[in-house]
VOROPA-718975 format. One record per residue (C-alpha): x, y, z; residue number from 1. Coordinates in steps of 0.5 Angstrom, whole numbers. Each point is the difference from the previous one (the first is absolute). Example, Ala and Ser with C-alpha at 12.3 -4.5 7.8 and 13.67 -1.06 7.14 Angstrom:
25:-9:16:1
2:7:-2:2
This chain:
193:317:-51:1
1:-3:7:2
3:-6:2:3
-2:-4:5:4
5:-3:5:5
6:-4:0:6
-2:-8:-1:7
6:-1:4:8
-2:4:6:9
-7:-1:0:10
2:-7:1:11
5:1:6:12
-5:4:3:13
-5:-5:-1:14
6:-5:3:15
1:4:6:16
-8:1:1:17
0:-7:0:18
7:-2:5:19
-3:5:5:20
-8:-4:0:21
5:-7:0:22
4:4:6:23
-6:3:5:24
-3:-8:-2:25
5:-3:3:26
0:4:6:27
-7:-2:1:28
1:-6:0:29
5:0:4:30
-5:3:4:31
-5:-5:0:32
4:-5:2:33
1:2:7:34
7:1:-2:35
5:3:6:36
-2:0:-5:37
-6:-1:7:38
-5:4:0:39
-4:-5:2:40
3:-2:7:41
-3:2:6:42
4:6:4:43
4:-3:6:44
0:2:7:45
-2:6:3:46
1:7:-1:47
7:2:3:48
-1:4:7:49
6:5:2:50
5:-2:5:51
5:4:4:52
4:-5:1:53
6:-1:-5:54
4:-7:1:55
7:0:1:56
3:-7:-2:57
8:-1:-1:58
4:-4:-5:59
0:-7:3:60
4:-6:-5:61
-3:-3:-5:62
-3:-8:-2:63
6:-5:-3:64
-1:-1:-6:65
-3:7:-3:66
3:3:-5:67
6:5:0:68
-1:7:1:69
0:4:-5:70
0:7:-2:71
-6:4:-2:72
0:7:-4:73
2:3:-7:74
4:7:2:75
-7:2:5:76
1:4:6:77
4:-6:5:78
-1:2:8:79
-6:-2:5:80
-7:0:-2:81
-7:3:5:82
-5:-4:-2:83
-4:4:6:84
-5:-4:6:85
-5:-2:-5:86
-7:-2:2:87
-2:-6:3:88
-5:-5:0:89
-2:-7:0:90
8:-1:3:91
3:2:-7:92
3:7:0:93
-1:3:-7:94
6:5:-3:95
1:3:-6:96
6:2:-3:97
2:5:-7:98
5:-1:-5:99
2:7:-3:100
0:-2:-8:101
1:7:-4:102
-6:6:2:103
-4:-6:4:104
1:-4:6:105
-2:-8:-1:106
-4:-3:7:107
1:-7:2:108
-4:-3:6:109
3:-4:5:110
-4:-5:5:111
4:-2:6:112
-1:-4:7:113
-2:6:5:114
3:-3:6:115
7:-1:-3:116
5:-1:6:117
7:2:1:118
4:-4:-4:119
-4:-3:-5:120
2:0:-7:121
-7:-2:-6:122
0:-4:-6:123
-2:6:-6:124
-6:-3:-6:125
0:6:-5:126
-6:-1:-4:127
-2:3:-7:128
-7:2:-2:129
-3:-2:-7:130
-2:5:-5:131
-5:4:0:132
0:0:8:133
3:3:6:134
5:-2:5:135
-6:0:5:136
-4:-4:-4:137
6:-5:0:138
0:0:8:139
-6:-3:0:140
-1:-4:-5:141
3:-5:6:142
-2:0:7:143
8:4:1:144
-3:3:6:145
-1:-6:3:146
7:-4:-2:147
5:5:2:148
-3:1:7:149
0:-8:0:150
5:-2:-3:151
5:6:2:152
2:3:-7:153
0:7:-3:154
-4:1:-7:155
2:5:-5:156
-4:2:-5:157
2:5:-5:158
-3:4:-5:159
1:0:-8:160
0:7:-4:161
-8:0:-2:162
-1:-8:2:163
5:-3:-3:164
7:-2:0:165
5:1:-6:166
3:-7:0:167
3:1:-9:168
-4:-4:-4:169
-7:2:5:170
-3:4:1:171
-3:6:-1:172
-1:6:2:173
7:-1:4:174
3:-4:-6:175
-2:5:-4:176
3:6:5:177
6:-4:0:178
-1:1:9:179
7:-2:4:180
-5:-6:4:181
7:-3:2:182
3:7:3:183
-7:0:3:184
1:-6:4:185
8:1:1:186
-2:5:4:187
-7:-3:3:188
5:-5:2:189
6:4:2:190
-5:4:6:191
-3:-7:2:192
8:-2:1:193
0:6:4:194
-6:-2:5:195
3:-4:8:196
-5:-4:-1:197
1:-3:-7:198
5:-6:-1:199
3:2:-8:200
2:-8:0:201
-7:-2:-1:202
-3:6:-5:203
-5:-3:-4:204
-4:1:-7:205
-7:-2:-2:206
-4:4:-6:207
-8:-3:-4:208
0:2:-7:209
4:5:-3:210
3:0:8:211
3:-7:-2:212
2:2:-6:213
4:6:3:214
2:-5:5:215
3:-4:-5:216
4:7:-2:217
3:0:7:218
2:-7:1:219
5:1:-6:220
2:6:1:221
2:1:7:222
0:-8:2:223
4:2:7:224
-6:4:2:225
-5:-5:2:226
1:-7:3:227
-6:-3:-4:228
-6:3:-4:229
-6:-3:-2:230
-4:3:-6:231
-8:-2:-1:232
-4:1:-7:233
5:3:-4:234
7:-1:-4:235
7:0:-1:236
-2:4:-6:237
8:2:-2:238
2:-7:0:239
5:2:5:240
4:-4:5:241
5:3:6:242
8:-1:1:243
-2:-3:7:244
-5:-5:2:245
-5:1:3:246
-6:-3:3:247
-8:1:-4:248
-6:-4:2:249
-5:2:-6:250
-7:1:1:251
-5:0:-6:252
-8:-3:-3:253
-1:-4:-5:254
-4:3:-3:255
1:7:0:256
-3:5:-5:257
6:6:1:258
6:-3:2:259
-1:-7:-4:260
3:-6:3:261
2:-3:-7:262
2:7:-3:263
-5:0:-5:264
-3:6:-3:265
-5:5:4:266
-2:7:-1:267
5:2:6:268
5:-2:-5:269
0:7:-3:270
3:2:8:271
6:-3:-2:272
6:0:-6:273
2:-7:2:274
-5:-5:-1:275
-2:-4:6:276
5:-6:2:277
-3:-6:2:278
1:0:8:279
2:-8:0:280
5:1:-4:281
2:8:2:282
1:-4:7:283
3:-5:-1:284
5:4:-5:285
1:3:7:286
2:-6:3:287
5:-2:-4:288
4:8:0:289
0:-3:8:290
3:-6:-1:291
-7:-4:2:292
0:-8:-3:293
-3:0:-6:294
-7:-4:1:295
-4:3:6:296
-3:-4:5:297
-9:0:-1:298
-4:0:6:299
-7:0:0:300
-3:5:5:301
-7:-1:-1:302
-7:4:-3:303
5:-1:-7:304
6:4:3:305
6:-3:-2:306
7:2:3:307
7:-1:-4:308
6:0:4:309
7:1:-3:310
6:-3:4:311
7:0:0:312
1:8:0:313
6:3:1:314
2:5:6:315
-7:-4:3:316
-5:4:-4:317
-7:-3:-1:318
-4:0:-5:319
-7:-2:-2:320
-7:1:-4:321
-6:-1:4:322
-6:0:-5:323
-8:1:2:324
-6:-2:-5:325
-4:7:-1:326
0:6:4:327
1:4:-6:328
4:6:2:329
-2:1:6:330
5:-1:7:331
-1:-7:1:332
-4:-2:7:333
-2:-7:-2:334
1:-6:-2:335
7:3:3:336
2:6:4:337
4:5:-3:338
3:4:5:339
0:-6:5:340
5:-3:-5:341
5:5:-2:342
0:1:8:343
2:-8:1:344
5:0:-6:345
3:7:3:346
1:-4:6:347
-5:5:4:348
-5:-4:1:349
2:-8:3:350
């Protein structure tokens, strides 16, 4: 007489059914909410125009008060590096770049000022995409285009492996592929130092979602690499902290149904093998590994945002956490200005 199926692997099997139908829910979610995780935000700017004319700038010193220069790269190719002329529109050239990453190549888009001059050395914002969205859709979840054009910078936009970053504990697929995010971005790093119109003492690094958690990633494994970072709706899901001091503006909704303010629970739990941290406390667990003062300053910004501002640090880094009612997960444009933010704490836009 037959038997019928093992009760244990009727049970894992079912388990799994369930965890997967649990994962492809989550990633809906995230979807709704209009992550860059931003579906929603409208397109930026106009499709680019190509141009034959190439601009041709060369090194010129750098602000007072940036950050040393560091390094970049982890045993990738060293030497100069062709971004090509691009294609121009709107006053913004836009160039891409690849990163050999085994059998594959990993692209980045770089957005530059067109009429550059001679001489002239640019701050550099990297920003990282969310889950499930691209770095195009990262591009415009802001008005990019119309910042670097004004206020004179180059945003770089890198590209996960299938949307996503492996920052340790979150998240998948690249977590769970175990993807080399940070080589990637050593080496993205390494060909922009290689640019004559990039100034490596002005690097900067921003990400939304699980971009912000990987930026978190970053900051504390290469604290030399970035001047200052500004992670938006995401986490220092590791709990880590860098050997360095390093400037952090944190940006985040109350509340957030992925990314949750408060670390409660949600079903995108299941994305991680951390639980969430609550953010006022990941923060300021930050503050205090950059020898901040160990009660914040509070300012009211208006609309219910509210700003903490730690003081005292050392080596002159600055920390604080700007917090915003609702939003959800999405880029936030109002009652504050995400990119309007990041850019005024970077020291880019006045």
């Amino acid at each position: 007489m037959s038997r019928g199926p093992d009760r244990g692997l009727l049970i894992a099997a079912l388990g799994g059914f369930a965890a997967a139908l649990l994962l492809v829910g989550v990633v809906l979610v995230i979807r709704a909410q209009g992550s860059p995780d931003t579906g929603t935000v409208a397109e930026v700017g106009s499709a680019p125009t190509s141009t034959t004319e190439p601009s041709s700038p060369a090194p010129q010193s750098p602000d007072d008060g940036a950050a040393p220069t560091s390094s970049a790269g982890s045993g990738a190719p060293s030497g100069p590096v062709s971004f090509g002329a691009g294609s121009v529109a709107d006053g913004v050239r836009t160039q891409t770049g690849t990163v050999p990453d085994g059998i594959v190549q990993r692209p980045f888009t770089v957005l530059s000022p067109a009429d550059v001059a001679p001489g002239e050395r640019l701050p550099v914002v990297v920003a990282l995409h969310g889950l499930t969205v691209d770095s195009g859709a990262m591009s415009r979840a802001a008005d990019w285009r119309g910042a670097v054009a004004r206020d004179r910078f180059i945003a770089v936009f890198p590209q996960g492996v299938f949307d996503s970053w492996n920052a340790g504990p979150c998240c998948p697929p690249a977590s769970a592929l175990g993807t080399d995010d940070i080589g990637y971005l050593d080496e993205v790093v390494r060909q922009l130092d290689t640019r004559a119109d990039v100034d490596p003492n002005r690097r900067y690094l921003t990400g939304f979602s699980n971009g912000g958690v990987m930026t978190y990633t970053i900051a504390c494994a290469r604290p030399e690499l970035f001047a200052a970072v500004a992670p938006m709706a995401g986490s220092n899901f590791s709990d880590c902290s860098p050997d360095a001091p390093v400037s952090l503006l944190h940006q985040h909704g109350d509340p957030d149904p992925v990314v949750p303010y408060d670390g409660r629970p949600t079903p995108s739990q299941v994305l991680s093998t951390a639980p969430f941290p609550r953010v006022p406390e990941s923060v300021a667990e930050w503050a205090r590994s950059a020898g901040c003062s160990g009660v914040p300053a509070r300012r009211d910004e208006g609309s219910g945002a509210v700003r903490l501002v730690w003081n005292g640090c050392s080596d002159g880094a600055r920390v604080e956490l700007l917090t915003y009612p609702g939003n959800q997960h999405r880029w936030p444009n109002a009652p504050v200005d995400g990119l309007d933010e990041l850019l005024r704490f970077f020291g880019i836009r006045s």
